[in-house]
C-alpha positions in Angstrom: 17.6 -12.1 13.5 16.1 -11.7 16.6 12.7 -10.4 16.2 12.1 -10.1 20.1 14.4 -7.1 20.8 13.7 -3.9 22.3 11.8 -1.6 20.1 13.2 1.1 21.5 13.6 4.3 19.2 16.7 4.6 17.6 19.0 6.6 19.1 17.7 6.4 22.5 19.4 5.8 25.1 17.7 3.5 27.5 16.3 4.4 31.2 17.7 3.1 34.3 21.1 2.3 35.7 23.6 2.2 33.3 23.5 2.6 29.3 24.7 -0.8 28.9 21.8 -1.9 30.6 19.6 -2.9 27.4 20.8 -3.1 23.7 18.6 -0.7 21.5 17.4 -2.5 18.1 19.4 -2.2 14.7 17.2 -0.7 12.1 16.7 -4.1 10.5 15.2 -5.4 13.8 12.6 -3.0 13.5 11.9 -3.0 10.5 11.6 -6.4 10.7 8.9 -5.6 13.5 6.9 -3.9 11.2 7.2 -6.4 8.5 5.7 -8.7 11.2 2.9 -6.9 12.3 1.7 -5.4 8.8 2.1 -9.1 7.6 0.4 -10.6 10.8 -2.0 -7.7 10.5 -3.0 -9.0 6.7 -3.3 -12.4 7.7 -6.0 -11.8 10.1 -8.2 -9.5 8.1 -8.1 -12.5 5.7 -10.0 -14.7 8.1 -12.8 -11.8 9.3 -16.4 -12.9 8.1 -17.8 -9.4 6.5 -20.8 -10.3 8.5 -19.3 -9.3 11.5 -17.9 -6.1 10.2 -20.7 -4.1 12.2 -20.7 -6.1 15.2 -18.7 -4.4 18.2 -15.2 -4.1 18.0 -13.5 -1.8 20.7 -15.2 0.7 23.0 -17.6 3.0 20.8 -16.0 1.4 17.3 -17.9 -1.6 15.6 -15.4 -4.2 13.4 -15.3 -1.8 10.8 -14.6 1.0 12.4 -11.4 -0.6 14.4 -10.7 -1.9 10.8 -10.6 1.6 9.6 -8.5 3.0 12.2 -5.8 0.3 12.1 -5.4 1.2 8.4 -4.2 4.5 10.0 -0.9 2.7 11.0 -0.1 2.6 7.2 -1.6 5.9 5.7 0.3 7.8 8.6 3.1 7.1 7.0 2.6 8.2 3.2 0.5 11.1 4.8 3.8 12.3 7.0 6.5 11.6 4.6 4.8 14.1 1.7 3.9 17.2 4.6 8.1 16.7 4.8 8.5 17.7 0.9 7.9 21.4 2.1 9.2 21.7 5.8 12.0 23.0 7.3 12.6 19.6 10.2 13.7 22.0 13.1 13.7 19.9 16.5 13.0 16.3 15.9 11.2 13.5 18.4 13.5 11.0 19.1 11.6 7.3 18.8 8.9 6.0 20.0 8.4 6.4 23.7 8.9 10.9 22.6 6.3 10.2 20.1 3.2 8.4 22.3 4.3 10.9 25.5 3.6 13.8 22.7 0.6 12.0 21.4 -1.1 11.6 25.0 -0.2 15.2 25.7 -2.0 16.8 22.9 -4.6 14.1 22.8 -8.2 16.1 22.0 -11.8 15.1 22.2 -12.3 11.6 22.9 -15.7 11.7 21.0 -13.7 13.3 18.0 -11.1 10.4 18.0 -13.8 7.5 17.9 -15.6 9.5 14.9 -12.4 9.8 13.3 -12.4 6.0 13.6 -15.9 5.5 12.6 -15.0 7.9 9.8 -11.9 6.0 8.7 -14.2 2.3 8.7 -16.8 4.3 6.3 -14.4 5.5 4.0 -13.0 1.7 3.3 -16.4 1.5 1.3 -18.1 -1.7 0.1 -15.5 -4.1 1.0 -13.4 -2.9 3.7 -11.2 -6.5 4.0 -9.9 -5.6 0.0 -9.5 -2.2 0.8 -7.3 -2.8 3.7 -5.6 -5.2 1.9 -4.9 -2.2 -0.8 -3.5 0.0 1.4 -1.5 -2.3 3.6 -0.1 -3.4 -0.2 0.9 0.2 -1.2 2.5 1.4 1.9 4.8 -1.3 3.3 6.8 -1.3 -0.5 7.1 2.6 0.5 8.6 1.7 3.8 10.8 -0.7 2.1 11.9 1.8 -0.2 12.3 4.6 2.2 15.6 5.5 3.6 15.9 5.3 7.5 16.5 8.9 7.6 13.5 10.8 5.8 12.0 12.8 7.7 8.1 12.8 8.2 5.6 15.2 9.8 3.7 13.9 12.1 1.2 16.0 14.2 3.5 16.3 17.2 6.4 16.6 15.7 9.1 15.7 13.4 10.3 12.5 13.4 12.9 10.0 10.9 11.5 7.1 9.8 13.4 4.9 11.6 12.3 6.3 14.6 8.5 6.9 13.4 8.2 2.7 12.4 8.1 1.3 15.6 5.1 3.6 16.6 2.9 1.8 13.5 4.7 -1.6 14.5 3.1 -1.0 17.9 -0.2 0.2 16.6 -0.7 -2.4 14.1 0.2 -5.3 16.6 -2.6 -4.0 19.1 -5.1 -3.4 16.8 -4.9 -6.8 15.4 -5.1 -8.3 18.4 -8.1 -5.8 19.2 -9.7 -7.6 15.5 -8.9 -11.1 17.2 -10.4 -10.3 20.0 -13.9 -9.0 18.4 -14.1 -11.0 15.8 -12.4 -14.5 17.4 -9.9 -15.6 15.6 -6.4 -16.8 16.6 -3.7 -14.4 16.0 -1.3 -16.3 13.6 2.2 -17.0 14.2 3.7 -13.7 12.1 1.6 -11.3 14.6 2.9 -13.9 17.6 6.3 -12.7 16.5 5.4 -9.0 16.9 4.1 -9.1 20.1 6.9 -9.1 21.9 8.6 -6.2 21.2 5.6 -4.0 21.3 5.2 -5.5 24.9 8.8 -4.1 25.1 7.6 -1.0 24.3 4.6 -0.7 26.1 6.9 -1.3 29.6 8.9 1.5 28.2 6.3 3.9 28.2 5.2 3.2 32.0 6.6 6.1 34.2 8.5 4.5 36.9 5.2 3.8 39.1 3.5 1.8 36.8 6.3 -0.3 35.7 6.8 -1.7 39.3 2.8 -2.9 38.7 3.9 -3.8 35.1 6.7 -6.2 36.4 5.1 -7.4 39.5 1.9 -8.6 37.6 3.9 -10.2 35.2 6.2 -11.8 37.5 2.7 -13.0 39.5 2.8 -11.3 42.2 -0.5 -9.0 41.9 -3.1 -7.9 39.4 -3.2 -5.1 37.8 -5.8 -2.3 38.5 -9.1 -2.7 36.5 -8.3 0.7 34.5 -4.4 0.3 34.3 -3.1 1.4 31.0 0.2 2.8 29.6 -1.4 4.3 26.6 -2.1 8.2 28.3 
């Protein structure tokens, strides 16, 4: 299996010229994704010295802090999938690239989002690493277990799981390579494997503009802007 696919929602059908264009994932390709970056993900907070859990980690977020959010890309789920126990789906967001355009749109205070991180580093306590660890432990047998069409809650809408996963596949890949980055250490080969689907994912969610800078500046023929990003 082909880890490298698109990890494009499922369901969607893909942009451009013709539907036949690109070959959405099976739902065992992303899965596998996740199973990738969660185990890519546990590999690396294995290898962070707790003394440089306060040192800086991304923007306002010390190594903690980033720690603490990533573990988001796990709780999300177990959070989501119980607000569904009581709710009526209605309209549902169809894979990824619906859910991050939602997200950006309704995206609040940027000062409240890095205290919710700061907030999220705190409440992994004394030793963070083990506490990561427990969480990442006690979701992904959830996702395993977890039928591809359950429907979770999510802030911006409703969403299967199927279609939900790649979003914390994504997360988690980036994050960790934030935590390699701050802390550096070498990503190892399991998050390797789950980068390239999330870079999949990332072109997708380029409007039409950016994804001409996107392919020329991978293709080397120009940089990209100092404050280029796909992620708003």
């Amino acid at each position: 299996m082909d880890p490298s696919r698109a990890p494009r929602g499922a369901g969607e059908r893909p942009a451009g010229p013709g539907p036949g264009l690109i070959v959405p994932p099976s739902s065992a390709e992303l899965r596998l994704w996740f199973e990738y970056a969660a185990g890519g993900f546990a590999e690396l907070i294995d290898l962070i010295d707790p003394a440089k859990l306060d040192d800086p980690g991304l923007g306002e977020w010390s190594v903690r802090s980033l720690l603490g959010h990533s573990c988001r890309a796990f709780t999300t789920i177990e959070d989501y999938l119980a607000a569904s126990r009581a709710f009526d789906p209605g309209e549902q967001l169809h894979g990824p690239v619906a859910y991050f355009h939602a997200a950006f749109a309704s995206v609040g205070d940027p000062a409240d989002v890095a205290a919710r991180g700061v907030a999220a580093g705190q409440a992994l306590g004394d030793d963070p690493i083990a506490a990561a660890h427990a969480i990442a432990d006690r979701v992904r047998p959830v996702v395993r277990a977890t039928p591809d069409e359950a429907i979770l809650v999510t802030p911006v809408g409703v969403m299967r799981l199927i279609d939900y996963l790649p979003t914390r596949a994504f997360e988690l890949t980036v994050h960790s390579l934030d935590l390699a980055g701050a802390t550096g250490i070498e990503p190892g080969s399991a998050l390797e494997h789950a980068v390239p689907p999330a870079v999949r994912l990332a072109t997708a969610l380029a409007g039409p503009g950016d994804a001409i800078a996107v392919l020329r500046a991978m293709t080397g023929r120009g940089p990209l802007r100092a404050d280029f990003t796909v992620l708003g």
